[in-house]
C-alpha positions as CSV (number, residue, x, y, z in Angstrom):
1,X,-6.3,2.9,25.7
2,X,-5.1,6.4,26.4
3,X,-4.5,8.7,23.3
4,X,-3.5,12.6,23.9
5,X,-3.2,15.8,21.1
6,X,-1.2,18.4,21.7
7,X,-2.1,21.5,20.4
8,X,1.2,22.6,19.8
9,X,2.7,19.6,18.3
10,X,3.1,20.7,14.4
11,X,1.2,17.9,13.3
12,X,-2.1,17.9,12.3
13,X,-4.4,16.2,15.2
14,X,-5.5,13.7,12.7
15,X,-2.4,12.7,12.3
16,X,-0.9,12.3,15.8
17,X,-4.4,10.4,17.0
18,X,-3.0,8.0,14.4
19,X,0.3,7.4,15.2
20,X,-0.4,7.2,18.4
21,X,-3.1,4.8,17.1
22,X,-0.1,3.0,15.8
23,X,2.3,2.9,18.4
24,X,-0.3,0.9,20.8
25,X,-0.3,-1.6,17.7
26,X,3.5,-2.0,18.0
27,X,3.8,-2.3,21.6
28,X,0.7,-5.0,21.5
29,X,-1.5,-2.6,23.8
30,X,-4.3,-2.8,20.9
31,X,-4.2,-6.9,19.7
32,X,-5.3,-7.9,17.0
33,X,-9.2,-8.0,16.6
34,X,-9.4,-5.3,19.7
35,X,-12.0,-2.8,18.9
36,X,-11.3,0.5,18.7
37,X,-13.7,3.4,20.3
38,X,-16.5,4.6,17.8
39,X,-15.3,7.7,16.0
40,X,-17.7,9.9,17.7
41,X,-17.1,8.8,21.3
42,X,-13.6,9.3,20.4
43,X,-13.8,12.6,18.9
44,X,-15.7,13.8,22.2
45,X,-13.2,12.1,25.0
46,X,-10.3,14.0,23.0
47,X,-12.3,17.0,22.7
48,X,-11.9,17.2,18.8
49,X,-14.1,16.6,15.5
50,X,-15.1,13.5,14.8
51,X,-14.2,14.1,11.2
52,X,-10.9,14.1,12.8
53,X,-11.1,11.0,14.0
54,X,-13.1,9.4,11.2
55,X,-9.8,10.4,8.9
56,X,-7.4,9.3,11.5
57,X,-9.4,5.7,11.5
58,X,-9.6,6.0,7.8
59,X,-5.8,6.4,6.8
60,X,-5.4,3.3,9.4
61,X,-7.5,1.3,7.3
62,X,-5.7,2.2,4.1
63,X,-2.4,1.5,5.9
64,X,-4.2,-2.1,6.4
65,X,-3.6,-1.7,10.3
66,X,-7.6,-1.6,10.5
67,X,-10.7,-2.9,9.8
68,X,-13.3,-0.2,9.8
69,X,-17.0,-1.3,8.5
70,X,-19.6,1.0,8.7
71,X,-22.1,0.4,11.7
72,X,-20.2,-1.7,13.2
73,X,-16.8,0.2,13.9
74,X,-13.1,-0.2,13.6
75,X,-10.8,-3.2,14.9
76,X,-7.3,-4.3,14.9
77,X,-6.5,-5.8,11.7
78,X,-4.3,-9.1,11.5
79,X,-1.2,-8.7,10.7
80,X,-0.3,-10.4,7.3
81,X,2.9,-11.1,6.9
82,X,1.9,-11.2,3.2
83,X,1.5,-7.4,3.4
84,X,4.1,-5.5,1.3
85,X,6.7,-4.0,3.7
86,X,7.6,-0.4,3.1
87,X,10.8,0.0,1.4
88,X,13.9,0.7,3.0
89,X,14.1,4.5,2.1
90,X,10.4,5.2,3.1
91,X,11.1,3.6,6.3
92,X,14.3,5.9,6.8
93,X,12.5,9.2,5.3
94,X,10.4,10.2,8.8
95,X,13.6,8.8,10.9
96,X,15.8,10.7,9.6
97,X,13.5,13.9,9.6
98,X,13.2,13.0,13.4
99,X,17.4,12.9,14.0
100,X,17.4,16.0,12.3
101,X,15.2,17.3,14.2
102,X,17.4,16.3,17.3
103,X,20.6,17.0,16.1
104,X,19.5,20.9,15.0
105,X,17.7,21.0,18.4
106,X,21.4,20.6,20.0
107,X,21.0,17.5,21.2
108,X,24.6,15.0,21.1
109,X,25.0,12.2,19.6
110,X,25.2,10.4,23.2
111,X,21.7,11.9,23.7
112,X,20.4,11.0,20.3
113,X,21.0,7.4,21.2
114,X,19.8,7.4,24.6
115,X,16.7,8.9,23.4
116,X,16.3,6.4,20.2
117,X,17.0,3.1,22.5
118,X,14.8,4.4,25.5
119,X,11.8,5.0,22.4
120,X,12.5,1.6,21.1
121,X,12.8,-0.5,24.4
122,X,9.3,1.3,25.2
123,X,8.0,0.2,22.2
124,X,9.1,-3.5,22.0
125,X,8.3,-3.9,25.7
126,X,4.6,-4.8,24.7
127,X,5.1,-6.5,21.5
128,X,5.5,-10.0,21.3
């Protein structure tokens, strides 16, 4: 499992620890039932607070992507297929923040969609 933070990146490190907690969900790299690294061992490999992490693991677990118990640490949860699926406008609200984000950075709409397609083929690669 190899997470990275970028100090630079505008989001907080809590937050990019957990997406990229969630991308190795999507592209099946963490199954379900894995475990996942105790908070503090975490916290020192990545060179950040382990309050950090512990929120990172915690917003996982209200997403229902983990199961964290206390003293015995955090695993993949199943995936339930009974789980509410966001709705389509929350699902399009951080996507379209990102295209903005490419289309004010100059980008074409050629590039746009060789970046989006190389993203998703790395993403689905994994997944099953």
């Amino acid at each position: 499992m190899h997470i990275t933070v970028d100090e630079a990146d505008g989001r907080p490190i809590y937050r990019q620890i957990a997406d990229e907690l969630k991308a190795l969900i999507a592209r099946g790299e963490l199954a379900e039932g894995a475990p996942l690294p105790p908070v503090r061992q975490l916290a020192g490999d990545l060179g950040v607070n382990l309050n950090t992490v512990a929120i990172a693991y915690r917003e996982l677990q209200a997403e229902g992507l983990l199961n964290v118990r206390h003293g015995a640490g955090a695993t993949v949860a199943a995936r339930d297929a009974a789980r509410e699926r966001p709705s389509e406008e929350e699902l399009r609200k951080p996507l379209r923040a990102a295209l903005t984000g490419m289309v004010l950075a100059g980008l074409q709409r050629a590039e746009i969609m060789a970046l989006v397609g190389d993203e998703l083929r790395a993403l689905l690669k994994g997944a099953k």
